[in-house]
Biotite code that builds the C-alpha atoms (Angstrom):
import biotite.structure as struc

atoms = struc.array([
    struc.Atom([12.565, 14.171, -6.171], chain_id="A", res_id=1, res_name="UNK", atom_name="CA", element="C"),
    struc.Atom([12.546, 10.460, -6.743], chain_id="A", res_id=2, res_name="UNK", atom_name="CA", element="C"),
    struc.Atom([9.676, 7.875, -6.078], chain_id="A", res_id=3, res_name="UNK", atom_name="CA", element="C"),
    struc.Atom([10.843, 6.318, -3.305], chain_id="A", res_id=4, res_name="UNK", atom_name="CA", element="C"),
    struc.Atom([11.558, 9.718, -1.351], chain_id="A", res_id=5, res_name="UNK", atom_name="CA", element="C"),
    struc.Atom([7.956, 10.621, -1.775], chain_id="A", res_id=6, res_name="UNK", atom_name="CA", element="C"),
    struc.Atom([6.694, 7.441, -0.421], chain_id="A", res_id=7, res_name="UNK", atom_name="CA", element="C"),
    struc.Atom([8.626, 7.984, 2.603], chain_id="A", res_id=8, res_name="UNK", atom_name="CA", element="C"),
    struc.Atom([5.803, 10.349, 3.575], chain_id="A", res_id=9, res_name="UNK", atom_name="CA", element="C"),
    struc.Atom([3.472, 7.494, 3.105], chain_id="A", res_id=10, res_name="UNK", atom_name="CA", element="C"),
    struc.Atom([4.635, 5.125, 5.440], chain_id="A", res_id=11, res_name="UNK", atom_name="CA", element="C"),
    struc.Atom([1.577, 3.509, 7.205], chain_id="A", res_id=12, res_name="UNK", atom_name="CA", element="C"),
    struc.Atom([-0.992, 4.533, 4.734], chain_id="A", res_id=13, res_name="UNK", atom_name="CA", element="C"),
    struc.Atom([-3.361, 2.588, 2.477], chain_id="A", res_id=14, res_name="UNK", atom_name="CA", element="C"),
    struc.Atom([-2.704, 3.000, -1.247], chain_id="A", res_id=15, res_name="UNK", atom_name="CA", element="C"),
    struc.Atom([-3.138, 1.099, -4.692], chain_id="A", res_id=16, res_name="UNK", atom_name="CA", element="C"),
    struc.Atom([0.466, 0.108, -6.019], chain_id="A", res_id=17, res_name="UNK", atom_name="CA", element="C"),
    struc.Atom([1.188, -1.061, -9.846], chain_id="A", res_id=18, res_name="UNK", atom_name="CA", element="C"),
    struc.Atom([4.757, -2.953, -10.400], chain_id="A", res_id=19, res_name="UNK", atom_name="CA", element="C"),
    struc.Atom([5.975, -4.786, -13.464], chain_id="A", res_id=20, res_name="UNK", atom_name="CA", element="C"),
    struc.Atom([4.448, -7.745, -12.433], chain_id="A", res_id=21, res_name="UNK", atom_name="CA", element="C"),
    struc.Atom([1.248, -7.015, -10.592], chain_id="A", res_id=22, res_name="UNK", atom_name="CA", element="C"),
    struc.Atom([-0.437, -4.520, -8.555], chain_id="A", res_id=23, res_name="UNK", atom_name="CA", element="C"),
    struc.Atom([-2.416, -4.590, -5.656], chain_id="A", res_id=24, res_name="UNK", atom_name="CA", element="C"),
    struc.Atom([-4.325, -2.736, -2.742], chain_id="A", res_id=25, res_name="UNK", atom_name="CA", element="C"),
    struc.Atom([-2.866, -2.636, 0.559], chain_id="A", res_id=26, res_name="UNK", atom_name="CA", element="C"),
    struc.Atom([-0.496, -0.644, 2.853], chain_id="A", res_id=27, res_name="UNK", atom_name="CA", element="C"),
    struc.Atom([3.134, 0.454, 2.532], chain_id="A", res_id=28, res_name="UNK", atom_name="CA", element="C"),
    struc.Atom([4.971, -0.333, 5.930], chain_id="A", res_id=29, res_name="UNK", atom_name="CA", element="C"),
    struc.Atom([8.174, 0.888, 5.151], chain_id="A", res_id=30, res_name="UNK", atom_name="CA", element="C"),
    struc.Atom([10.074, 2.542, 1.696], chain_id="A", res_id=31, res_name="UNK", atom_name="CA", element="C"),
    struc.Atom([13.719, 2.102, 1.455], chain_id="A", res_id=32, res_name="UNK", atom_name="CA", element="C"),
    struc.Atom([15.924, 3.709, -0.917], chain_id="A", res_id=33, res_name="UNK", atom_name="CA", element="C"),
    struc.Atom([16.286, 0.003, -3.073], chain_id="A", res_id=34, res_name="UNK", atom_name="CA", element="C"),
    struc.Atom([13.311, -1.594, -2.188], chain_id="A", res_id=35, res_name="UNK", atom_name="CA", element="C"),
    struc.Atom([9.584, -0.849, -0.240], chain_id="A", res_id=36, res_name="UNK", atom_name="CA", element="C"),
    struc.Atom([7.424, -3.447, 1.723], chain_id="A", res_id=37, res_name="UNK", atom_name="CA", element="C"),
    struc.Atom([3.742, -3.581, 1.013], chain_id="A", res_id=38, res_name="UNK", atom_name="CA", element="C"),
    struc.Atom([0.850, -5.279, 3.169], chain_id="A", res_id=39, res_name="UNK", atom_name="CA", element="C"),
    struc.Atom([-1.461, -7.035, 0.477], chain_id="A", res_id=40, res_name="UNK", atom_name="CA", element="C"),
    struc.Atom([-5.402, -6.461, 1.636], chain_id="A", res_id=41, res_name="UNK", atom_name="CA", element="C"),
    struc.Atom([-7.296, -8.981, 0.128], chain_id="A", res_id=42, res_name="UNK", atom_name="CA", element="C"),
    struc.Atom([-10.415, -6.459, -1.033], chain_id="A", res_id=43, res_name="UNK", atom_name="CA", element="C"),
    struc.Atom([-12.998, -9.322, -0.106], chain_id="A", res_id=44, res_name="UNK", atom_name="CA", element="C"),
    struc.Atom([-12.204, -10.195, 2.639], chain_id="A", res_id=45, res_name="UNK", atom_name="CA", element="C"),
    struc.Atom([-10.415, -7.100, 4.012], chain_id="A", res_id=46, res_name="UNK", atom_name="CA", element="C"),
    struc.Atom([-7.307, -9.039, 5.711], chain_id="A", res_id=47, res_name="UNK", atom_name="CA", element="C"),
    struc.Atom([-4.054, -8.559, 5.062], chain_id="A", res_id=48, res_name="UNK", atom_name="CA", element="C"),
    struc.Atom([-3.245, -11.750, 2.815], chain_id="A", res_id=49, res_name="UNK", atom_name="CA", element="C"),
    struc.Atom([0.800, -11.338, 2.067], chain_id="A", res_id=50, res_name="UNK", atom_name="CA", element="C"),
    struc.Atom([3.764, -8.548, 2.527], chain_id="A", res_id=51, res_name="UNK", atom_name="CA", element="C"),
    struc.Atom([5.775, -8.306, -0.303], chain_id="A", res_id=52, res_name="UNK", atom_name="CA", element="C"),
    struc.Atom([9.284, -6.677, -0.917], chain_id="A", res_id=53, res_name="UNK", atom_name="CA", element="C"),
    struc.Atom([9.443, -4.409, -4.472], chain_id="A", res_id=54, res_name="UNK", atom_name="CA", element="C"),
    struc.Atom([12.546, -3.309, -6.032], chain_id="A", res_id=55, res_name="UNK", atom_name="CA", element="C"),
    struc.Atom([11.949, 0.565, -6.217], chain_id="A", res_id=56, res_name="UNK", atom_name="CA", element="C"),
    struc.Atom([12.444, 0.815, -10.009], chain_id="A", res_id=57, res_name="UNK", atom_name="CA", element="C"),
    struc.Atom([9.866, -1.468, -10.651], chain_id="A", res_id=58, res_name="UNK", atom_name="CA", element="C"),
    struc.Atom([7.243, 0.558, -9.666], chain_id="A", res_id=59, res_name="UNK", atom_name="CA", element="C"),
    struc.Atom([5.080, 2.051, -12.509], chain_id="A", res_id=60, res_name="UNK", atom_name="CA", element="C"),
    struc.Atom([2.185, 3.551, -10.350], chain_id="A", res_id=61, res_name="UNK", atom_name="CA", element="C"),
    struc.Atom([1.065, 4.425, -7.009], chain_id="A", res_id=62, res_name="UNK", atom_name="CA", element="C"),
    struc.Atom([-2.577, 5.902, -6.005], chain_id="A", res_id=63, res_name="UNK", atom_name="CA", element="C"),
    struc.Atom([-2.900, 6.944, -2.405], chain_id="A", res_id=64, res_name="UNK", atom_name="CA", element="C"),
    struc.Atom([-6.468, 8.572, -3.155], chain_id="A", res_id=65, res_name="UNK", atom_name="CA", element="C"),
    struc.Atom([-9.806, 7.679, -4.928], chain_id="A", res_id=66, res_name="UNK", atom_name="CA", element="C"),
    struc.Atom([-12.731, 5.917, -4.181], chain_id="A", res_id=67, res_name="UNK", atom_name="CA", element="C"),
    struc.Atom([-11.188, 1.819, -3.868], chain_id="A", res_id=68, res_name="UNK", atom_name="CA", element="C"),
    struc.Atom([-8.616, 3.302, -1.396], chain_id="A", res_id=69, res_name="UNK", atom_name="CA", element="C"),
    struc.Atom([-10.872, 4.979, 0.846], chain_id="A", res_id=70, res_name="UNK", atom_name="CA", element="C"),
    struc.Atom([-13.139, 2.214, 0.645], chain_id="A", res_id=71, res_name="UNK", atom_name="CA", element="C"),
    struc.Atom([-10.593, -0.127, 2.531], chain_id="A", res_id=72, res_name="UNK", atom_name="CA", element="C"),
    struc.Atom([-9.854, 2.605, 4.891], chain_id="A", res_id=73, res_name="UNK", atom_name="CA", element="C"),
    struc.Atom([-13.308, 3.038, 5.566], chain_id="A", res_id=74, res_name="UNK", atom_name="CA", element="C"),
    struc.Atom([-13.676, -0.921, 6.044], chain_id="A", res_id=75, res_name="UNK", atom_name="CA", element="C"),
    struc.Atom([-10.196, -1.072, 7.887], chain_id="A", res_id=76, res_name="UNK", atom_name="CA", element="C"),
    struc.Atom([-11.013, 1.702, 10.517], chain_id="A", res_id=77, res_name="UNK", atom_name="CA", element="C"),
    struc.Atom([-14.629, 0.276, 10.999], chain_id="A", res_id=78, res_name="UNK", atom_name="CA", element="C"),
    struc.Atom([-12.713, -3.137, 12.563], chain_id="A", res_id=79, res_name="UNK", atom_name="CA", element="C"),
    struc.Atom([-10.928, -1.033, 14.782], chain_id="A", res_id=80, res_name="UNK", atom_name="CA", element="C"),
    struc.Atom([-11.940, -1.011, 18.440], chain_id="A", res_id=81, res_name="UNK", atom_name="CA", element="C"),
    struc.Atom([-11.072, 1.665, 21.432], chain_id="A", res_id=82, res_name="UNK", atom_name="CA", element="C"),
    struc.Atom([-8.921, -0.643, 23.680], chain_id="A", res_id=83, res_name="UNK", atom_name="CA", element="C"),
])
């Protein structure tokens, strides 16, 4: 199974993401089979600060669990309101 299949099932979730050049908290909106599209969360302000596009090999690392990522889905859900 490759990478970018298994982040399919992520769509719409919050997750740490390492690429060549960076890596960054936030939330993957959409994984294509040549390239994803990730929400940056600023972690000090908890707003979304940037979407970038990364070319699916570049990737080196994604965490979906642990304590930082459910700390900004903690934060995140604590915003929302019942409308």
């Amino acid at each position: 199974m490759r990478l970018v299949e298994k982040l399919k099932e992520y769509e719409n979730q919050y997750m740490f993401v390492k690429w060549a050049t960076g890596g960054e908290y936030g939330k993957l909106t959409f994984a294509g089979d040549d390239f994803i599209e990730f929400d940056i969360i600023n972690v000090d302000t908890m707003e979304y600060s940037e979407t970038v596009l990364i070319h699916s090999p570049l990737i080196l690392e994604v965490a979906i669990g642990g304590p930082d990522v459910q700390r900004i889905v903690a934060e995140v859900s604590s915003r929302l309101t019942l409308e």
